[in-house]
C-alpha positions in Angstrom: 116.6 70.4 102.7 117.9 73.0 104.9 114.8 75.9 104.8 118.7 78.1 103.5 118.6 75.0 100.8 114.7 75.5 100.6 114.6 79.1 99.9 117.4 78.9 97.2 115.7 76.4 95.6 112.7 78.5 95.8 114.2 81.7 94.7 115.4 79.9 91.4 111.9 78.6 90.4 110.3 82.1 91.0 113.2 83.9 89.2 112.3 81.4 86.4 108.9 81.6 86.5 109.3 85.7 86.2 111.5 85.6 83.5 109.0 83.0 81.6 111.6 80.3 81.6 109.2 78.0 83.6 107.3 74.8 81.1 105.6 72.2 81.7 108.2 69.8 82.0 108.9 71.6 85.7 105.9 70.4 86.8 105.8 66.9 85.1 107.1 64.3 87.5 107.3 66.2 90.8 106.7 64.8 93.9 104.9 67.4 95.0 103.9 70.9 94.0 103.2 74.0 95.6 100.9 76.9 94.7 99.8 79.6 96.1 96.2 80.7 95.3 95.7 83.0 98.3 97.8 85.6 96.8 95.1 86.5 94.6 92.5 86.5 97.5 91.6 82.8 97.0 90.9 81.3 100.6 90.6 77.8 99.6 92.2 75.6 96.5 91.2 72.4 94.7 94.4 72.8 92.6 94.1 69.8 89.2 96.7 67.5 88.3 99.0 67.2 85.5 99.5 64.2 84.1 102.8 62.6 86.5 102.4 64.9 89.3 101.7 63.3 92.6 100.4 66.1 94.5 99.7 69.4 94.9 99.8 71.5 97.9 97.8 74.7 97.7 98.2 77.4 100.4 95.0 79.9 100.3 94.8 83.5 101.7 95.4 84.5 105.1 92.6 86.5 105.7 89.3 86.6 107.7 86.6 83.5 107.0 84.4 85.2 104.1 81.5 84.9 106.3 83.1 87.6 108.3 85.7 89.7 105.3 82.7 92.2 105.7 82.4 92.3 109.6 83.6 95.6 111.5 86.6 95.1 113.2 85.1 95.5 116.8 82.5 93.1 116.5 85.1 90.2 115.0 87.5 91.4 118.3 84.6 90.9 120.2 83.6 87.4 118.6 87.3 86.4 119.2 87.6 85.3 115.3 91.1 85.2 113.7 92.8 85.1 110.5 92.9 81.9 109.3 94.6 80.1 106.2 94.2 77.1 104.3 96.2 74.5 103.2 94.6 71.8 100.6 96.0 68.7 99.7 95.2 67.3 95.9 97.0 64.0 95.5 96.8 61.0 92.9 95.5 58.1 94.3 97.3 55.8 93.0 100.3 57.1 94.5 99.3 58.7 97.9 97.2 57.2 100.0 94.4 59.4 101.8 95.5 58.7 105.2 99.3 59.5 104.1 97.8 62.8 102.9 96.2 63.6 106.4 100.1 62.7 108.0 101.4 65.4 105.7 98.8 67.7 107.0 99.0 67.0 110.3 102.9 67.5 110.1 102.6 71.1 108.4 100.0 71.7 111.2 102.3 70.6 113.8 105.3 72.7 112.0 103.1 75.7 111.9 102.7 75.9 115.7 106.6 75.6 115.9 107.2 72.3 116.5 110.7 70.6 115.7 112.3 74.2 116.0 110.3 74.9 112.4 110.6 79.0 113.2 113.9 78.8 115.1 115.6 77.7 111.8 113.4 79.9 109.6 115.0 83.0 111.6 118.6 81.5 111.7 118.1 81.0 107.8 117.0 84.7 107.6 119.3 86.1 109.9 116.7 87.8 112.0 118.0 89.0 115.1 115.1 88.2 117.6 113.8 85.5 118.9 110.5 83.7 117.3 107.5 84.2 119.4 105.9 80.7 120.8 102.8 80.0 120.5 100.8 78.7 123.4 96.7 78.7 124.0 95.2 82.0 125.2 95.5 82.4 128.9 92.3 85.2 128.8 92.1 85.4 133.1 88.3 85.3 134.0 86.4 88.4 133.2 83.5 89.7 135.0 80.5 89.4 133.5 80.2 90.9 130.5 77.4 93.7 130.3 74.1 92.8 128.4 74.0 93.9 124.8 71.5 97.0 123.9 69.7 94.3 122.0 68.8 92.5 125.7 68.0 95.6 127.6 65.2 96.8 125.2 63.9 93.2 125.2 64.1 93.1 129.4 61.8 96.3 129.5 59.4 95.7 126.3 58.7 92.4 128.8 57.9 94.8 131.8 
């Protein structure tokens, strides 16, 4: 599919789904399904299978790690920590191989960074007049060095 095709697809099954026209039988011999936990906060899914369902793809919330939800936002600039989201893969095994499921990973991983013009057609779909932004690594130039913390200067003088 088109992501056009995709998102009309998509906007049928959630129309459904509002209107309580969605049954089991939707989910019953799918290739794959989606869910999306994170919009309820969950960061990570372990989504279970119904009975002819091959797999299901859960996307968690994009959010801070929970270790740091709690952090100020200073100190988690400072640490360099991002948002981050999770994708989770629950697949029968008599159908999908483990190393087929790490592929599919890898591909949304690899689609997530742009690759194969993933965003290009997303904002041509959408009709979004500007151009996608490309990733690429941080190119942070080399900083002096960085003051010591309050923590180390009180230790430097309790030592003498």
């Amino acid at each position: 599919m088109t992501f056009a095709e995709y998102m009309a697809a998509f906007d049928d099954l959630v129309a459904r789904g509002r209107t309580g026209k969605l049954a089991v039988p939707d989910f019953q011999g799918t290739t794959i399904s989606l869910t999306n936990p994170g919009t309820v906060g969950t960061m990570a899914s372990m989504p279970r299978l119904m009975s002819g369902q091959g797999a299901i793809i859960a996307v968690g919330a994009m959010d801070y790690p929970a270790e740091y939800r709690g952090v100020a936002p200073d100190v988690i600039a400072s640490l360099g920590i991002s948002k981050v989201m999770s994708i989770t893969c629950t697949y029968d095994h008599r159908i999908i191989q483990g190393a087929e499921s790490g592929l599919f990973l890898g591909t949304m991983q690899s689609l997530l960074d742009g690759d194969q013009n993933f965003y290009d057609e997303i904002f041509e779909a959408l009709h979004v007049p500007y151009a996608c932004v490309k990733w690429s690594p941080d190119k942070t130039p080399a900083a002096a060095a960085p003051e010591p913390s309050v923590d180390v200067v009180k230790v430097r003088r309790s030592l003498g």
